[in-house]
C-alpha positions in Angstrom: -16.7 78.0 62.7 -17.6 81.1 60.6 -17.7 78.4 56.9 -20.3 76.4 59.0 -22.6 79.1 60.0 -22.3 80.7 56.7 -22.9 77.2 55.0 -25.9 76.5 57.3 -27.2 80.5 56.6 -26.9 79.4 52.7 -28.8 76.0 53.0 -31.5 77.7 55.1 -31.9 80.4 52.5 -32.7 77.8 49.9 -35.0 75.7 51.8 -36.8 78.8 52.4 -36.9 79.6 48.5 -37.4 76.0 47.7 -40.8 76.2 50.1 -42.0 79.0 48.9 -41.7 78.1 45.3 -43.4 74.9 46.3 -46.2 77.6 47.5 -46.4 79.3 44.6 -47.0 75.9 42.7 -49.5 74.7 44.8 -51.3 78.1 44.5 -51.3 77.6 40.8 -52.8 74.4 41.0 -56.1 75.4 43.2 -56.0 78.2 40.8 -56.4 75.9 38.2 -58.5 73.6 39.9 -60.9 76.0 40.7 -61.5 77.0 36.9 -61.9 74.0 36.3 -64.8 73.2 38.3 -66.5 76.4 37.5 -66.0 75.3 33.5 -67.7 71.6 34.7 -70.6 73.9 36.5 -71.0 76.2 33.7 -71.0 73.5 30.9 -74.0 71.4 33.0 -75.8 75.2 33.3 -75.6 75.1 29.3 -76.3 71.9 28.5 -79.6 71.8 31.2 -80.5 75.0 29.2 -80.3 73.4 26.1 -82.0 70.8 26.7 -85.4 72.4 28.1 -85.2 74.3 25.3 -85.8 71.6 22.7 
């Protein structure tokens, strides 16, 4: 009885780090997301400036 609660212990310990690594991913890809949408807003800033200007 002891093996299966330490083998069930174990298993929930890596689905825990499993999740949270899953976590940290999708973190990193709003992250990245949202730089990417302020690049897209600050490129049509320049390019509207640019063209008033000429």
């Amino acid at each position: 009885m002891s093996d299966l609660i330490h083998e069930l212990v174990n298993d929930r310990i890596q689905t825990l780090h499993r999740e949270a690594e899953e976590q940290r991913l999708a973190l990193r890809v709003s992250r990245v997301e949202r730089a990417r949408r302020g690049v897209r807003k600050a490129n049509d800033r320049l390019r509207k400036a640019l063209s008033q200007q000429f």
